[in-house]
C-alpha positions as CSV (number, residue, x, y, z in Angstrom):
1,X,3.2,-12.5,-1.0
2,X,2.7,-8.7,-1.8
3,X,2.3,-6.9,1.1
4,X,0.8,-3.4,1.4
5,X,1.4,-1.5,4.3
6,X,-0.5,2.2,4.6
7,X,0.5,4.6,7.5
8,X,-1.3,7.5,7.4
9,X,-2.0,10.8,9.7
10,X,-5.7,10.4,9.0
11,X,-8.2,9.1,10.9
12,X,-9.9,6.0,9.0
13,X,-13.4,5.5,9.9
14,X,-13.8,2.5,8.3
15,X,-10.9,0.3,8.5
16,X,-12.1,-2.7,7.0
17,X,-13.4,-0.7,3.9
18,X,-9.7,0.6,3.1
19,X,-7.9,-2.8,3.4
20,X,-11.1,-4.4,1.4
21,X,-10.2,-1.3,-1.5
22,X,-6.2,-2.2,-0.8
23,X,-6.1,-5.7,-1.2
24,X,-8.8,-5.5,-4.6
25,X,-6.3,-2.8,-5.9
26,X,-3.0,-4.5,-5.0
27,X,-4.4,-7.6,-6.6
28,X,-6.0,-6.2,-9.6
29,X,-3.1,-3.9,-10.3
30,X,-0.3,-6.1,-9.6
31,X,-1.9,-9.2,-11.4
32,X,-1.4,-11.1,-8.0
33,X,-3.9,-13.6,-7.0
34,X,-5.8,-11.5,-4.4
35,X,-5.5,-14.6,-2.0
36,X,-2.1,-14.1,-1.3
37,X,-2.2,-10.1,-0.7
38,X,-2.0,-9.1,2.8
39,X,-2.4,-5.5,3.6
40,X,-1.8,-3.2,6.9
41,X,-3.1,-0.1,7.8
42,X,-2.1,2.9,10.8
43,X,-3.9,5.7,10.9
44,X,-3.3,8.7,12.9
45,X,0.3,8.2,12.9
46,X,2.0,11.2,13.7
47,X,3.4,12.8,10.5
48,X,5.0,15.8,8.9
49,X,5.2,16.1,4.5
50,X,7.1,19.0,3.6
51,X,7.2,20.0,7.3
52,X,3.0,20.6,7.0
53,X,0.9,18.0,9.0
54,X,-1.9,18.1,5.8
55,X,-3.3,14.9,5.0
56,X,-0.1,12.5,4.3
57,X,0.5,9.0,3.5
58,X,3.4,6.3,3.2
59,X,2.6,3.4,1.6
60,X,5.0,0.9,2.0
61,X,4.6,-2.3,-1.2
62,X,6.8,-5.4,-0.5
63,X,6.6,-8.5,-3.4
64,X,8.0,-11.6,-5.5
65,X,8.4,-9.1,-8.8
66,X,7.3,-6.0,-8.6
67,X,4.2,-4.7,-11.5
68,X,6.2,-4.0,-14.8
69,X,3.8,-1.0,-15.5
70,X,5.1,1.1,-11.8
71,X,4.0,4.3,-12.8
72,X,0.4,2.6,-13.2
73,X,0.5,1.1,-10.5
74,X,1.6,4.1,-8.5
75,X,-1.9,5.8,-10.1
76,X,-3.8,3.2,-9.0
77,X,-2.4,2.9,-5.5
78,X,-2.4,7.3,-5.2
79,X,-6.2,7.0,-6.7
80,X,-7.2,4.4,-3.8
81,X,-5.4,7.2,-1.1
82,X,-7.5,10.3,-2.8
83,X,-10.5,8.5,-2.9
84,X,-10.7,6.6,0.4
85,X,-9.1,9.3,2.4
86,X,-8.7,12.4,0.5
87,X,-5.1,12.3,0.4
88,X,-3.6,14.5,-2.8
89,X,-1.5,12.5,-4.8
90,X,1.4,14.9,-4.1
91,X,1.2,14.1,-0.7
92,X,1.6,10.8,-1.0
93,X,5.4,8.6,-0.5
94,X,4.8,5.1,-2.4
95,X,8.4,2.5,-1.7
96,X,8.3,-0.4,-3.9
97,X,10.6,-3.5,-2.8
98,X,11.5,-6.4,-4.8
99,X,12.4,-9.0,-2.2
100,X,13.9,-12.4,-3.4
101,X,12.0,-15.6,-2.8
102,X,14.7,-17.1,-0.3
103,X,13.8,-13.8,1.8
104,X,10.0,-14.2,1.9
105,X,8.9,-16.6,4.3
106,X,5.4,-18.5,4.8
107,X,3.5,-21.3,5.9
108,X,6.5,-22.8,7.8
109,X,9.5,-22.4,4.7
110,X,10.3,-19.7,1.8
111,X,8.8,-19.3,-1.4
């Protein structure tokens, strides 16, 4: 159910890597069962932060409940952005949605 989507202006060479390092860090950080993280990534998406095209990212975090400790889990998710793609933290938009169960649909019903 939480879903982590990452739109960037980068190139990411190793896709598989990043969502691997997402989906470990949305899990671990969120308190989530990994198994039910999904995560997304675009990269080279045209972008402007500030009006400079420097290395930017969205991330976009969609769950049942959202981590009571959100600056922590901002950190965590900013750290995983400097360290996979050298992305400054300050250059980095993070929107956190609650979304009610009735709203959040899977394996044929809502949670």
């Amino acid at each position: 159910m939480p879903y982590l989507n990452i739109v960037t202006n980068q190139t990411v060479d190793d896709e598989l890597t990043l969502l691997k390092a997402a989906s470990k860090t949305v899990s671990l950080s969120s308190g989530k069962p990994e198994s039910y993280v999904m995560v997304a990534v675009e990269a080279k998406a045209t972008m402007l932060m500030g009006g400079s095209d420097a290395p930017t990212a969205i991330l976009d975090y969609r769950a049942l409940g959202l981590p009571a400790d959100r600056k922590a889990f901002s950190d965590a998710l900013c750290s995983l952005m400097t360290e996979q793609l050298g992305i400054a933290g300050d250059r980095i938009y993070i929107s956190m949605t609650d979304s009610e169960r009735q709203n959040w649909g899977w394996n044929h019903g809502t949670f």
